[in-house]
ROKOL-917207 format. One line per field, with one value per residue: chain; z, y, x of N, C-alpha, C in turn; residue in three letters; residue number from 1. Coordinates in Angstrom, 2 decimals. Example, Ala and Ser with C-alpha at 12.3 -4.5 7.8 and 13.67 -1.06 7.14 Angstrom:
c = [A:A]
n.Z = [7.80:7.08]
n.Y = [-5.69:-2.25]
n.X = [13.19:12.85]
ca.Z = [7.80:7.14]
ca.Y = [-4.50:-1.06]
ca.X = [12.30:13.67]
c.Z = [7.80:7.87]
c.Y = [-3.30:0.03]
c.X = [13.20:12.90]
r = [ala:ser]
k = [1:2]
***
This chain:
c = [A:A:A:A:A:A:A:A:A:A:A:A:A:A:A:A:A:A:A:A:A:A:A:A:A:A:A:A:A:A:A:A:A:A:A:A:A:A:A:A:A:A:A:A:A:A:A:A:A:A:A:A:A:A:A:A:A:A:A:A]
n.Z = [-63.52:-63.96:-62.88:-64.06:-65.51:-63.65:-62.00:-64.06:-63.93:-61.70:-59.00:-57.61:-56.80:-57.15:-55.07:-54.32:-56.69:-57.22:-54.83:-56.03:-58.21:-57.27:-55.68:-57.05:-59.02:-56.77:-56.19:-58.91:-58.52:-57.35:-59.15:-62.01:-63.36:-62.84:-62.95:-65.86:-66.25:-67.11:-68.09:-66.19:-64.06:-61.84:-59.32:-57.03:-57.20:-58.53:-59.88:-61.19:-63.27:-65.08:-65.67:-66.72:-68.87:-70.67:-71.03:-72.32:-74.52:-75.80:-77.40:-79.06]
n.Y = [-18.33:-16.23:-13.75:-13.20:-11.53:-9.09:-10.42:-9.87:-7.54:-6.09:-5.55:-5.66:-8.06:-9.96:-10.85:-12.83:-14.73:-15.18:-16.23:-18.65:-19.63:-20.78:-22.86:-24.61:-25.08:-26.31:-28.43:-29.70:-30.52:-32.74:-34.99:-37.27:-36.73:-33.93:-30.62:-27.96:-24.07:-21.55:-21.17:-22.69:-25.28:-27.53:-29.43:-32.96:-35.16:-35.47:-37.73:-38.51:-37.42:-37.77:-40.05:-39.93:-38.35:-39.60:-41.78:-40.70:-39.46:-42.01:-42.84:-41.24]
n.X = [-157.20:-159.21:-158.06:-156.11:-154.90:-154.62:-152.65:-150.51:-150.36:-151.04:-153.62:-156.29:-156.76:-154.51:-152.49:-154.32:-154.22:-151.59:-150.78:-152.71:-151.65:-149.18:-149.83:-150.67:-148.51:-147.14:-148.56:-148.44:-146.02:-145.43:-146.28:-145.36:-142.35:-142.72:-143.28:-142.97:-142.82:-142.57:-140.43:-138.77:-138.26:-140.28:-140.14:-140.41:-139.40:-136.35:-134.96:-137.08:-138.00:-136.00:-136.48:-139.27:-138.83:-136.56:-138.58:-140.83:-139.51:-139.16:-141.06:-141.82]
ca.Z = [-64.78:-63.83:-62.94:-64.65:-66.16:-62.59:-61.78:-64.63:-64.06:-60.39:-59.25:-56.01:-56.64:-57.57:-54.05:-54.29:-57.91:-57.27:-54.22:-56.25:-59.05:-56.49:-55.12:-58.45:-59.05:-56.13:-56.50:-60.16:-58.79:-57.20:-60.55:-62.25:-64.19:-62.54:-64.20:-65.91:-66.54:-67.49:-68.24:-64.82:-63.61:-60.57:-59.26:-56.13:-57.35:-59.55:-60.55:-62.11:-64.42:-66.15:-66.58:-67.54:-69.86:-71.72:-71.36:-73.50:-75.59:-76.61:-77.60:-80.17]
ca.Y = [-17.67:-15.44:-12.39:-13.10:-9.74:-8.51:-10.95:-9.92:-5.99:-5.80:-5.43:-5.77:-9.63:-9.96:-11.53:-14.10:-15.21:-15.33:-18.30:-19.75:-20.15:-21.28:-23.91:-25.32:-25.84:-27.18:-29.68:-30.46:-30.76:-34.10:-35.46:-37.78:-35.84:-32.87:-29.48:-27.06:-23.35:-20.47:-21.86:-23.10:-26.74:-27.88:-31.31:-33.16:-36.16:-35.17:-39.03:-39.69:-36.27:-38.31:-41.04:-39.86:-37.78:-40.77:-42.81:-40.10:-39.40:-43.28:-43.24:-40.51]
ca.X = [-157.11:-160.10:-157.41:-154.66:-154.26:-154.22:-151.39:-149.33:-150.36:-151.07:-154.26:-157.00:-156.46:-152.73:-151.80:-154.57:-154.28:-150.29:-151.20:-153.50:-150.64:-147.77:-150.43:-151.29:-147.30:-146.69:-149.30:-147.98:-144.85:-145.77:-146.70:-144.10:-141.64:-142.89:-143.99:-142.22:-143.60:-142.07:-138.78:-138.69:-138.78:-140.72:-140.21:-139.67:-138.28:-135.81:-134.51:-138.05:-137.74:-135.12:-137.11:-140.21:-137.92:-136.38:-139.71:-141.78:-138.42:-138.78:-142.50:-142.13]
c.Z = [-64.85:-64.01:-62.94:-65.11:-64.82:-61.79:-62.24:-63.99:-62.85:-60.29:-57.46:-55.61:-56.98:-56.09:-54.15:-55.61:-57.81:-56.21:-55.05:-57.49:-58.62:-56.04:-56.37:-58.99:-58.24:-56.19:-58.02:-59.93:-58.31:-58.16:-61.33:-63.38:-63.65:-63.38:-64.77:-66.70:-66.25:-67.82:-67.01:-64.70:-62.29:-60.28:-57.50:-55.97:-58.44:-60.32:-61.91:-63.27:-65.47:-66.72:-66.98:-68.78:-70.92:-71.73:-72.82:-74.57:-76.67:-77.41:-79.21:-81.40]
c.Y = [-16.44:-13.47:-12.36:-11.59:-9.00:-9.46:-10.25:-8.40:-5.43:-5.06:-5.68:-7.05:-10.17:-10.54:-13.07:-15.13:-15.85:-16.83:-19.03:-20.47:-20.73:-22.05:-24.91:-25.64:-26.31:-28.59:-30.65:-30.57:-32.05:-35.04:-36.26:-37.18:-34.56:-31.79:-28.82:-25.73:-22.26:-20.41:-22.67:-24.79:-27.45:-29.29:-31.77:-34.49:-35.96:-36.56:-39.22:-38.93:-36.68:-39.59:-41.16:-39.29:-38.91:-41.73:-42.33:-39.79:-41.04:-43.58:-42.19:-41.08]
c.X = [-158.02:-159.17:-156.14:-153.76:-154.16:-153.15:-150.13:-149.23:-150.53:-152.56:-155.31:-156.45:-155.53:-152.53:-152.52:-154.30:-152.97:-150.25:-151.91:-152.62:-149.59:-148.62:-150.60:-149.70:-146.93:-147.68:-148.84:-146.51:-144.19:-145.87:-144.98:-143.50:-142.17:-143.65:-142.83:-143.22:-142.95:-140.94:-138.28:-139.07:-139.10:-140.95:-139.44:-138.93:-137.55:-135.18:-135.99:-138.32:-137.09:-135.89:-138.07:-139.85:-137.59:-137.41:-140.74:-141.06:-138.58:-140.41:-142.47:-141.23]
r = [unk:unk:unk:unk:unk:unk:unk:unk:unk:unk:unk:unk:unk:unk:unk:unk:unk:unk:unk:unk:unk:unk:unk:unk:unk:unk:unk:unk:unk:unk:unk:unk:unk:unk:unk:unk:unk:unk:unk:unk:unk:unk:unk:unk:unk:unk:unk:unk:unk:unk:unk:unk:unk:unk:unk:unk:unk:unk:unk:unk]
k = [1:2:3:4:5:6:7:8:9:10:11:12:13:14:15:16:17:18:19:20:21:22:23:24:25:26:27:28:29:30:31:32:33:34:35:36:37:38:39:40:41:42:43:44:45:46:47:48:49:50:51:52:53:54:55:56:57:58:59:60]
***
């Protein structure tokens, strides 16, 4: 988050900031139900997306 504004705007540190944001979704994309972030949905089990989906759907 440090150089975010040089992510969005390009910047000395715009290559590293950009791995350190594609490492940090791929790591949450292990996670059950996965991530989703920016409209985007990152997941590598896509069966358990559905069922963490209707698990937290049934709680509310």
């Amino acid at each position: 988050g440090q150089y975010g504004d040089q992510l969005q705007f390009g910047g000395r540190h715009c290559v590293d900031t950009f791995v350190e944001a594609v490492t940090a979704l791929a790591c949450l994309s292990w996670m059950p139900g996965g991530v989703t972030f920016a409209g985007l949905h990152f997941c590598v089990r896509h069966e358990e997306c559905h069922t963490a989906a209707a698990e937290s759907a049934g709680r509310c």
